[in-house]
VMD Tcl script that draws the C-alpha trace (Angstrom):
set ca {
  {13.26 -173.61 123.65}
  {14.23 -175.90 126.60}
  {17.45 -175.13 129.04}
  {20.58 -176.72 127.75}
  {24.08 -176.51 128.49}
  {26.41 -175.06 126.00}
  {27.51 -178.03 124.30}
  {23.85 -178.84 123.26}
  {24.27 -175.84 120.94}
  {24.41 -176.02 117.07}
  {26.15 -173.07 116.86}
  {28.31 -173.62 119.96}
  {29.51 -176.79 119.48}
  {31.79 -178.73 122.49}
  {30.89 -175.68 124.59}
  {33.89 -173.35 122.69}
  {33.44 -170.08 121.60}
  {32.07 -169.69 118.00}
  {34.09 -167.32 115.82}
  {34.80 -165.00 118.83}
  {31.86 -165.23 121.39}
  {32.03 -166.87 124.36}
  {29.71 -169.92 124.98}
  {27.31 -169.60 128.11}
  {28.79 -171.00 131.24}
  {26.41 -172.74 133.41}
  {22.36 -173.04 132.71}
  {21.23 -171.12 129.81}
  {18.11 -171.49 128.09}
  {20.28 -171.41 124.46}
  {17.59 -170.93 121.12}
  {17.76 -174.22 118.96}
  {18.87 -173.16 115.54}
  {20.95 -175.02 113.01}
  {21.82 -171.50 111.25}
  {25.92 -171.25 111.75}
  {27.74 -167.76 112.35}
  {29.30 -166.76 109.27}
  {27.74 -169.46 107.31}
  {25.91 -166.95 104.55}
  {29.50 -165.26 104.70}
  {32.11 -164.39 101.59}
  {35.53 -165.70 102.30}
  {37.72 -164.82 99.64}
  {41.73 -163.35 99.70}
  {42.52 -160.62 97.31}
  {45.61 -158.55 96.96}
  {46.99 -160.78 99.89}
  {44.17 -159.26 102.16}
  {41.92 -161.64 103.60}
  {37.52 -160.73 103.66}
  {34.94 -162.21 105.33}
  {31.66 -160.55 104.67}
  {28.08 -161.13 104.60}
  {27.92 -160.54 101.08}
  {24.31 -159.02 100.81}
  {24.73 -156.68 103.96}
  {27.70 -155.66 103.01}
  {27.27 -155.26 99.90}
  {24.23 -153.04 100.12}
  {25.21 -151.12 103.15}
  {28.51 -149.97 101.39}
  {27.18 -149.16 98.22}
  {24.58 -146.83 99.57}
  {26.93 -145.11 101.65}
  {29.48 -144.47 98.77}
  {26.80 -143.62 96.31}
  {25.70 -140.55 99.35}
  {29.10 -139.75 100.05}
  {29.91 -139.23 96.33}
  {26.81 -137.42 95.81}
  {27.02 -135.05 98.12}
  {30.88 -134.40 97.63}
  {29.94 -133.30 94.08}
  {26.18 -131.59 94.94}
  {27.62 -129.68 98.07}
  {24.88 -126.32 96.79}
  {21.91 -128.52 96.12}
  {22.14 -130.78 99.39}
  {22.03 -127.82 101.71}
  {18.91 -126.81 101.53}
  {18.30 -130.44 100.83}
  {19.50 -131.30 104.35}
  {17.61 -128.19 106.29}
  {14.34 -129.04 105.05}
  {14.70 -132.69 105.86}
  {15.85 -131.44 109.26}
  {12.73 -129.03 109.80}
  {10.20 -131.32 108.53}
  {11.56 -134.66 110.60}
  {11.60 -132.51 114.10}
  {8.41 -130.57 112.87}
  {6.26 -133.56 112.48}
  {7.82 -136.56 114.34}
  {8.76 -134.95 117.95}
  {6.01 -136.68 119.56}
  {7.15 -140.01 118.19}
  {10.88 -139.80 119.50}
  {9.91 -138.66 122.97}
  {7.39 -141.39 123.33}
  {10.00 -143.85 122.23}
  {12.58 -142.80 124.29}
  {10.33 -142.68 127.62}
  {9.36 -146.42 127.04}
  {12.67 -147.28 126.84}
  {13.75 -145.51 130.14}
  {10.51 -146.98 131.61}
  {11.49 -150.67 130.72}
  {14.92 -150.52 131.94}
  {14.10 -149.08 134.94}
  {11.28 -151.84 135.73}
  {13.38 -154.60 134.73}
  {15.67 -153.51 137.71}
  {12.91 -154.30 140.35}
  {11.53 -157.58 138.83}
  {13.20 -160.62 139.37}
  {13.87 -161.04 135.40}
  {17.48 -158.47 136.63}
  {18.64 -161.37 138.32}
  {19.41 -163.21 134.80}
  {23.17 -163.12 134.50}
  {24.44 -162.51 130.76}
  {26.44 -165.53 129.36}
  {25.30 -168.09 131.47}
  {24.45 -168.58 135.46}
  {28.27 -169.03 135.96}
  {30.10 -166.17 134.21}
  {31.88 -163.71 135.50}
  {32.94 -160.05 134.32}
  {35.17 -159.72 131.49}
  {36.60 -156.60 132.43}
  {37.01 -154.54 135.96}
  {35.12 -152.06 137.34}
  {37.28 -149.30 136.16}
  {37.91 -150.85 132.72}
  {33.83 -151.43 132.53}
  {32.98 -147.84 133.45}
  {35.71 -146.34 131.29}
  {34.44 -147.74 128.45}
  {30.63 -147.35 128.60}
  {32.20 -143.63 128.91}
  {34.31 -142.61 126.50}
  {32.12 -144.95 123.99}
  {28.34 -143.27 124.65}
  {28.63 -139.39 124.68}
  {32.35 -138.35 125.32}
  {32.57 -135.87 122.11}
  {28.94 -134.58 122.84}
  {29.91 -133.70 126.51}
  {33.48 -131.85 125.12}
  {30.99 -129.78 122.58}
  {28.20 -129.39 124.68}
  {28.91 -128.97 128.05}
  {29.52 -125.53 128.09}
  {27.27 -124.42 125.55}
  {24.03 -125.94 126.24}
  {24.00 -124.40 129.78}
  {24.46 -121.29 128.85}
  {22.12 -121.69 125.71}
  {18.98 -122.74 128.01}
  {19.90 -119.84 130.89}
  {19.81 -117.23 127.98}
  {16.77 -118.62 126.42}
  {15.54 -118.82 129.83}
  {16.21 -115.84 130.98}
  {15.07 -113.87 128.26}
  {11.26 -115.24 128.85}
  {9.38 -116.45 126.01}
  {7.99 -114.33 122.57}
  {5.03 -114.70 121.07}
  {5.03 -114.62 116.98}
  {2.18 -112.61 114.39}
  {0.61 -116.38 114.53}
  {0.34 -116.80 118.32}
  {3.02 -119.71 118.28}
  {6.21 -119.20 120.43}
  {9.15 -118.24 118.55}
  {11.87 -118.27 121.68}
  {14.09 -121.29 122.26}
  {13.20 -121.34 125.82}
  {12.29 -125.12 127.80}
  {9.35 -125.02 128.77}
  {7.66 -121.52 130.25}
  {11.01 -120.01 130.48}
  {11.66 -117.71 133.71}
  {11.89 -114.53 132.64}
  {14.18 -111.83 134.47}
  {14.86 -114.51 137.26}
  {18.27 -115.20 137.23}
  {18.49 -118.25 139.90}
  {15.11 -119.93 137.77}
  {16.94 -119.50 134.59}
  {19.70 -121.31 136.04}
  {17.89 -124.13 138.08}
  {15.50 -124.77 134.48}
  {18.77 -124.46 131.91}
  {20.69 -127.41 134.22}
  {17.40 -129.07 134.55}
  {16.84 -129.12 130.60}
  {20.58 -129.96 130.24}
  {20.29 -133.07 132.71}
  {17.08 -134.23 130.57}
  {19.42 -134.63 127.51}
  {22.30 -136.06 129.15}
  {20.90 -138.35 131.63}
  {18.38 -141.29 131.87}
  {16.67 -140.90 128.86}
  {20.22 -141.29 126.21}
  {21.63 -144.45 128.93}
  {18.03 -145.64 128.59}
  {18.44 -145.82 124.98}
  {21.65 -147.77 125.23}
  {21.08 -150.06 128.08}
  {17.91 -151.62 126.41}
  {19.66 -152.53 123.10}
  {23.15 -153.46 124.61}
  {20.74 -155.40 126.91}
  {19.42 -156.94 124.30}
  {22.28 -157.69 122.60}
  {23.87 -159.38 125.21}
  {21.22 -161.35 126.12}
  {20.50 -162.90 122.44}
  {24.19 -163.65 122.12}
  {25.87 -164.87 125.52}
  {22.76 -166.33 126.46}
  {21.24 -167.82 123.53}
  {23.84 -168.65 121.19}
  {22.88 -165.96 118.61}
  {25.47 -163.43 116.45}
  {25.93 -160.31 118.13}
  {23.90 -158.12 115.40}
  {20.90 -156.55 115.89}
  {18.68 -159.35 113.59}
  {18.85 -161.65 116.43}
  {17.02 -159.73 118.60}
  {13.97 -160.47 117.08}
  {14.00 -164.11 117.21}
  {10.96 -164.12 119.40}
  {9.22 -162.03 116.61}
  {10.63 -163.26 113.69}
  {11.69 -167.02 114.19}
  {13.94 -168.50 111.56}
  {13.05 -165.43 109.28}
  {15.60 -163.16 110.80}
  {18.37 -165.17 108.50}
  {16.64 -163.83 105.68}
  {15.40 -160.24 104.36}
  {13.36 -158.93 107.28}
  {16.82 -159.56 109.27}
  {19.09 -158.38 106.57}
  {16.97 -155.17 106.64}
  {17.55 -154.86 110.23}
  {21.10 -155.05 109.94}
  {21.23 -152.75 107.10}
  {19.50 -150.23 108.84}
  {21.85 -150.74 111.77}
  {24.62 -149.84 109.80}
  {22.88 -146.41 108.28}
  {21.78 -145.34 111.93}
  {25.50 -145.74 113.54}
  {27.53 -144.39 110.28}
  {24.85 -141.38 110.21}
  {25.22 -141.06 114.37}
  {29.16 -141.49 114.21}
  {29.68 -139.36 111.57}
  {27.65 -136.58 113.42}
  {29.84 -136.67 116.64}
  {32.99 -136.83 114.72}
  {31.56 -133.75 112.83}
  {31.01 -131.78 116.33}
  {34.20 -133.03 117.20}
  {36.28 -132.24 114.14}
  {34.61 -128.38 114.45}
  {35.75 -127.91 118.22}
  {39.15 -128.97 117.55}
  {39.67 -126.85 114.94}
  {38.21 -124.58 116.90}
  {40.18 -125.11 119.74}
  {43.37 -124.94 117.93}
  {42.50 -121.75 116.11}
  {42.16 -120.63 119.46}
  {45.19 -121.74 121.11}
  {47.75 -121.58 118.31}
  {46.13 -119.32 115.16}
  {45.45 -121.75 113.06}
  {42.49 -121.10 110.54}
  {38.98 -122.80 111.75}
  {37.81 -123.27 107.88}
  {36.55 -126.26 106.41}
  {40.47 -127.13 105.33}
  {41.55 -127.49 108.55}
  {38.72 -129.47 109.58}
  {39.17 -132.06 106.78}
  {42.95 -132.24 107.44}
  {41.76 -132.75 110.90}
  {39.18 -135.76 110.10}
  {41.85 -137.59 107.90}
  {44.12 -137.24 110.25}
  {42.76 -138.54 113.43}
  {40.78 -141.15 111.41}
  {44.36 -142.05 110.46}
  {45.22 -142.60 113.92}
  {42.35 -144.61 114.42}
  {42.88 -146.85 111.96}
  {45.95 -147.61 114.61}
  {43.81 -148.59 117.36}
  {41.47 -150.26 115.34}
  {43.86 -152.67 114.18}
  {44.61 -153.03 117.97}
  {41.26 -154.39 119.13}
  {39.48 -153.78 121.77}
  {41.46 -154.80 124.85}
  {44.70 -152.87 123.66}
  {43.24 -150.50 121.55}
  {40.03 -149.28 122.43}
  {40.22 -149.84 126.23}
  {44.00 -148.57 126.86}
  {42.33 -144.98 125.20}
  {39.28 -144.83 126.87}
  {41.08 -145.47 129.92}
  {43.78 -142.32 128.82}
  {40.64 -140.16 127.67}
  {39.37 -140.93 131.49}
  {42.25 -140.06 133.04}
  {42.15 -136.49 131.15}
  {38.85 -136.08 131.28}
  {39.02 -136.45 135.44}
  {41.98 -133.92 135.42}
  {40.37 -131.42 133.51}
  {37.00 -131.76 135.70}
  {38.68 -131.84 138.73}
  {40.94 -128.48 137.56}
  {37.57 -126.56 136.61}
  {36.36 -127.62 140.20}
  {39.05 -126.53 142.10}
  {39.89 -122.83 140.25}
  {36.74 -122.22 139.20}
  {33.67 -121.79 141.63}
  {33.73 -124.88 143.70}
  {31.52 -124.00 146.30}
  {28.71 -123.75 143.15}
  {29.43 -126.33 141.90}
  {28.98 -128.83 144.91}
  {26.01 -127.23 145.86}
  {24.63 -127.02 142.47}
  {24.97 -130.71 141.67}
  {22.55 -131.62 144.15}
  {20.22 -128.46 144.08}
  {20.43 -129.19 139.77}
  {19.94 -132.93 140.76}
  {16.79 -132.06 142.31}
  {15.79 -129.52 139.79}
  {15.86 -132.39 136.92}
  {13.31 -134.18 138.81}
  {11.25 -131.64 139.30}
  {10.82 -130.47 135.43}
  {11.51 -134.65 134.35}
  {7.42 -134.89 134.22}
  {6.84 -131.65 131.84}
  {10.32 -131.99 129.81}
  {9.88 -135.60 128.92}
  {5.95 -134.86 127.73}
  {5.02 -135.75 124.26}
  {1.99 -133.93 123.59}
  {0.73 -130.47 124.10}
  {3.97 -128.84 124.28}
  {4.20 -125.00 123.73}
  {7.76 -124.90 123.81}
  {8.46 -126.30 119.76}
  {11.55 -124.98 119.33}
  {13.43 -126.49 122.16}
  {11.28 -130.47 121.64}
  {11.92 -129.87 118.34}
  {15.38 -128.36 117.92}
  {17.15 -129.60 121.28}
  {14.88 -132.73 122.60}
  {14.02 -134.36 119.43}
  {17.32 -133.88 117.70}
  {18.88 -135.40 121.00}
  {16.65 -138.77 121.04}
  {17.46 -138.86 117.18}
  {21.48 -138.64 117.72}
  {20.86 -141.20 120.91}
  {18.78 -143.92 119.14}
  {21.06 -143.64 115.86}
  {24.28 -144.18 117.98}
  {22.40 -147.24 120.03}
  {23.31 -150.09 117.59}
  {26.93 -148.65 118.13}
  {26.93 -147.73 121.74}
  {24.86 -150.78 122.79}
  {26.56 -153.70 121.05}
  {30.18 -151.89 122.01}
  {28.76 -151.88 125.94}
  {27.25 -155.99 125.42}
  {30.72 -156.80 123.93}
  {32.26 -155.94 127.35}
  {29.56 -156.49 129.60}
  {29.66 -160.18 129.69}
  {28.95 -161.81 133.46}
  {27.15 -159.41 135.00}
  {23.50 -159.87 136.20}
  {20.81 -157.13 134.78}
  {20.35 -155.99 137.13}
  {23.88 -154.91 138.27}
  {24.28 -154.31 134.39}
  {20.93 -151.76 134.27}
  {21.95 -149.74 137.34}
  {25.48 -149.29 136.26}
  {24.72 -148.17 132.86}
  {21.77 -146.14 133.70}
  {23.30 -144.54 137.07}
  {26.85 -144.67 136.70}
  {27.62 -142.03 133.09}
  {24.50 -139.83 134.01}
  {25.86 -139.12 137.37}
  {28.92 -138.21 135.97}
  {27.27 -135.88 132.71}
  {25.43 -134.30 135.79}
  {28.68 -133.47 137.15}
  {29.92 -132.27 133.54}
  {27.85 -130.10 133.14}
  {27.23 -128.40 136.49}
  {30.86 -127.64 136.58}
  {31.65 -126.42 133.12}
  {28.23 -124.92 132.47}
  {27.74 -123.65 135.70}
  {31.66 -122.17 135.47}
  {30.69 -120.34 132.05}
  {27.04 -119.37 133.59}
  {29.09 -117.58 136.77}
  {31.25 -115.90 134.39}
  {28.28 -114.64 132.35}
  {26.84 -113.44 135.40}
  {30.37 -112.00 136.80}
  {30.44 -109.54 133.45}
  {32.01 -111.45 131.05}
  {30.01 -111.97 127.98}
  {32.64 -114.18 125.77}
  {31.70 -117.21 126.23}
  {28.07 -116.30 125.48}
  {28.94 -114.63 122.71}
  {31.13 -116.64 120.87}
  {30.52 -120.14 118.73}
  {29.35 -123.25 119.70}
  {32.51 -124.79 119.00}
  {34.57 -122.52 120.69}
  {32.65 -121.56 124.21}
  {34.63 -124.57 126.09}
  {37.90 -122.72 125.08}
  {36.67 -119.20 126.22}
  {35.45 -120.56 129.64}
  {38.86 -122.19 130.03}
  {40.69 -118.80 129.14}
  {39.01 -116.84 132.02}
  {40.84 -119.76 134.46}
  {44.80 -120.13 135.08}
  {47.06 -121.68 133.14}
  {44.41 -121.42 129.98}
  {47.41 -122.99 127.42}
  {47.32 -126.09 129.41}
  {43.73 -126.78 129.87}
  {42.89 -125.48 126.37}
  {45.36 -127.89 124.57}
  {44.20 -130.89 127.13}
  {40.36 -130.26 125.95}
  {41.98 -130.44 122.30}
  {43.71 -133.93 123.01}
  {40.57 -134.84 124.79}
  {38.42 -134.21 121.48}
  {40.88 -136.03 119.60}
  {40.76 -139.59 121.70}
  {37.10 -139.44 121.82}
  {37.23 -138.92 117.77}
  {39.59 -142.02 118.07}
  {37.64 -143.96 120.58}
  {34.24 -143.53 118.97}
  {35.47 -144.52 115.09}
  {37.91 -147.33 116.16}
  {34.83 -148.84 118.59}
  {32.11 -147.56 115.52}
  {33.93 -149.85 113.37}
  {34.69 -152.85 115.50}
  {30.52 -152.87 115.71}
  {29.69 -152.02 111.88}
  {32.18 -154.85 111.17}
  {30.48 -157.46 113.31}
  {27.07 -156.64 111.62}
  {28.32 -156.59 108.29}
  {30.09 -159.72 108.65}
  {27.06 -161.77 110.12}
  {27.74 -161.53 113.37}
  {31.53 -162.56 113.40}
  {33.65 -160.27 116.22}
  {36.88 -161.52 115.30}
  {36.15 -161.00 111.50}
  {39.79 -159.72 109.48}
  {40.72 -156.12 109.95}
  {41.05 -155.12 106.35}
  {37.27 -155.02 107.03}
  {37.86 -152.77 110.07}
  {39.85 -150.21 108.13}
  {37.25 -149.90 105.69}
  {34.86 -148.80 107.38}
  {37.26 -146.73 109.89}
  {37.88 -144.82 106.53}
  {33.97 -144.98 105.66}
  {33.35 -142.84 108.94}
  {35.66 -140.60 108.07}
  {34.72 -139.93 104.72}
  {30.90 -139.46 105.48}
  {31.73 -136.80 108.07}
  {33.63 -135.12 105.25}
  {31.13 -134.62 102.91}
  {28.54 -134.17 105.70}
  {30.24 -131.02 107.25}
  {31.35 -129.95 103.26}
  {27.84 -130.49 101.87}
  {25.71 -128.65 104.80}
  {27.76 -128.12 108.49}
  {26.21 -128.98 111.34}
  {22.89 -128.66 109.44}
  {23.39 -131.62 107.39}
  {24.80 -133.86 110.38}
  {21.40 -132.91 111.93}
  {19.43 -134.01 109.21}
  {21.53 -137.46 108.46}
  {20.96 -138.06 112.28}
  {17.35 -137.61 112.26}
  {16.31 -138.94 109.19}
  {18.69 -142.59 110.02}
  {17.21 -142.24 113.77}
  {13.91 -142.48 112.70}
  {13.38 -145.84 111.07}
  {15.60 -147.65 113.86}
  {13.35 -146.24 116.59}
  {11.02 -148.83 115.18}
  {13.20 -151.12 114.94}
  {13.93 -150.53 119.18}
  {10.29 -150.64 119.93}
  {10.15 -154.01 118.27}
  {13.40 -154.97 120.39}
  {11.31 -154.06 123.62}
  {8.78 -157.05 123.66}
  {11.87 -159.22 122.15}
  {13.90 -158.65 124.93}
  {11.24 -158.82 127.86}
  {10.41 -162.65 125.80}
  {13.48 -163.10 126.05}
  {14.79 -162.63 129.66}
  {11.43 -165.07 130.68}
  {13.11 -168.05 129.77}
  {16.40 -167.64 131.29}
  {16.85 -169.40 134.59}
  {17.49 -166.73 137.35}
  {20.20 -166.48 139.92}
  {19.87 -165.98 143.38}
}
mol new
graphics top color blue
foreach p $ca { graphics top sphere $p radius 0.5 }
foreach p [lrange $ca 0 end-1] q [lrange $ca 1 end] { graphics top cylinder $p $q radius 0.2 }
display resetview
């Protein structure tokens, strides 16, 4: 590869964009290929709706995923217990493997900050930002974990102090059967709390941004720099050469699509159960698996609005509303609830991460198997299998910066923020617990946010906000899920026709369905795990790739 400008690029002829991506501006060290986006594509108009697809991804991706959906639509008894011991066996076995994976991923990301490979500037020595600040941050929000912090960020705090609390518990076999991090701190209330936040932050912070920022890294890199399609095959042209337009990077693309479908359809499952939930709660309407489908058709429906949209009106006018709300609501359970906690506790939990960071992040030896297995390696599972989604949505609009500037705002930026999350609504709910009032504790997953909220004023208002907030997220995450499962499945086109969009808005949709109907939260679980698992490999890989990769780009000053 030598450095060229853009117009020296077969696939970026006279310097223009090629179906939708931006040629580099300035020096960049573009890969000499005569492959063409698109160019293994099927055009074709039917019904007076236009396609463009890459017939053999496509093809295979979708027929899997029907063939699953239909079979466990019409097998809901027999893929129950299906899905729970694919579940057990996965985090059982394989815990080890995802916390490795996900500490070398933190561990590049934060290295390539202090090396002078983060002064590399994505799409060329001369571009600049796509977006603002604001619009940036708001939509490396809403995009990587807004659901999971609505469903979680009550719960899990209060989960981990009660586990905590309650010390650990020793089974006929001498193996631990509490679901306590760690050694637990039994009968010490202010332990419990400083180990529950510090667990919490462990899920929520580095480690899930570290995921993302290496493969939207990635991403970028092989596409505004080198000339590549943005899907995930062209990562691994240092490996892979010429191959990657084949098999080995049809696989990779196919498995792509199966990890972000699988990770999507789990957070729109969480989030389709807490809005029910939530609306039970506020208005008496049944939480049964009725409403939840009516739900998921509904909002997917909605979707399908913004989808057609794109990403500047669509996509970033609703993350931008969902931060808006999101910032209310925090700010509200600040102010009424207790504040003084809640600033102190930020910085005291802050600390307390760092402390436990060493002993939660281990791999091996752990005497705590419930919590790596059922908390930490489900987490590193959802992550990696909503990576391909999160990280080519955040390369998409992080065009012009430098890695640096890119690294520290993804990294830094959204787990500052989670920190604050959950200090103030799981620290709220922990106070209450500790004030006498055992509702929140006792209550459902889905439904804990809502019960924290009705021990504060005006409970109506905040209740129905955290509904609408659940609801955009749904509608942010499938409308940007399917912008991304497009591009892949139509070889690396962005601006590929939206029929194509709406079917795979509607694919989302439909796996959650039969995912909630044919096991719950069980079965999400399982999908999650058992799609996370193969595409870990497939990150690994992407670590050597991408290191290759940023070496031959000429470096800014």
């Amino acid at each position: 590869m030598a450095e060229n400008s853009p117009h020296d690029n077969a696939s970026s002829r006279n310097g223009e964009s090629n179906e939708g991506i931006p040629a580099p501006e300035g020096p960049a060290n573009l890969i000499d290929t005569d492959y063409v986006i698109g160019q293994d594509n099927i055009s074709a108009n039917k019904f007076g709706l236009d396609f463009d697809l890459h017939g053999k991804v496509f093809t295979f991706s979708s027929l899997v995923i029907l063939f699953f959906v239909i079979i466990t639509l019409a097998l809901q008894d027999q893929m129950d217990p299906l899905f729970t011991g694919l579940r057990d066996w996965m985090t059982g076995n394989l815990t080890w493997f995802f916390l490795l994976a996900a500490n070398i991923f933190v561990i590049l990301a934060v290295v390539l900050i202090f090396t002078p490979l983060g002064k590399v500037r994505l799409g060329g020595a001369h571009a600049r930002p796509d977006f603002s600040y604001a619009g940036w941050f708001a939509m490396l929000f809403a995009a990587g974990m807004g659901i999971g912090l609505m469903f979680y960020g009550v719960s899990e705090p209060l989960t981990h102090f009660g586990t905590a609390l309650g010390g650990t518990e020793m089974g006929e076999n001498g193996i631990r059967t509490d679901w306590a991090p760690l050694s637990a701190a039994s009968g010490n209330e202010e332990g419990a709390i400083s180990l529950a936040m510090a667990a919490t932050i462990f899920h929520w912070g580095l480690h899930p941004w570290g995921i993302y920022a290496v493969v939207a890294l990635s991403l970028a890199l092989f596409s505004f720099n080198k000339g590549l399609p943005l899907t995930m095959r062209s990562i691994f042209y240092p490996i892979l050469g010429e191959r990657i337009w084949g098999w080995p990077g049809h696989i990779i693309d196919i498995l792509a699509v199966f990890a972000t479908l699988f990770g999507l359809a789990t957070s729109l499952g969480f989030g389709a159960s807490q809005a029910t939930a939530g609306l039970g709660f506020l208005f008496g309407i049944p939480n049964n698996e009725v409403t939840m489908v009516l739900l998921i058709i509904g909002i997917t429906l909605v979707a399908l609005m913004s989808v057609v949209a794109g990403v500047e009106k669509g996509v970033q006018r609703l993350s931008q509303l969902n931060m808006v709300l999101a910032f209310l609501l925090l700010l509200f359970v600040i102010v009424v609830g207790p504040t003084l906690m809640i600033a102190t506790g930020f910085f005291e939990y802050l600390g307390s991460y760092l402390v436990h960071l060493p002993a939660l992040s281990n791999p091996f030896g752990r005497e705590d198997a419930n919590f790596s297995q059922g908390w930490t390696a489900f987490y590193w599972a959802w992550w990696i299998s909503w990576s391909p989604f999160v990280g080519m949505f955040i390369a998409r609009v992080s065009r012009g910066r430098t890695v640096r500037e890119f690294l520290i705002a993804v990294l830094l930026v959204p787990s500052l923020v989670s920190v604050l999350w959950m200090t103030a609504f799981g620290g709220t709910a922990i106070e209450q617990y500790l004030s006498g009032f055992e509702g929140v504790s006792n209550a459902a997953l889905e439904l804990q946010l809502f019960e924290m909220l009705g021990q504060l004023p005006w409970t109506a208002i905040t209740s129905f906000v955290g509904i609408v907030l659940v609801m955009v997220f749904f509608i942010t995450s499938s409308d940007s899920g399917s912008l991304v499962i497009d591009a892949i499945t139509a070889g690396g086109k962005v601006d590929a026709p939206k029929p194509q969009r709406i079917f795979w808005a509607l694919i989302e949709g439909a796996i959650a369905i039969a995912l909630l109907l044919g096991g719950g939260l069980t079965a999400l679980q399982a999908a999650v795990i058992s799609t996370g698992l193969p595409f870990t490999l497939v990150l690994l890989a992407a670590c050597f790739a991408i290191v290759q990769g940023l070496r031959s780009e000429p470096r800014g000053t």
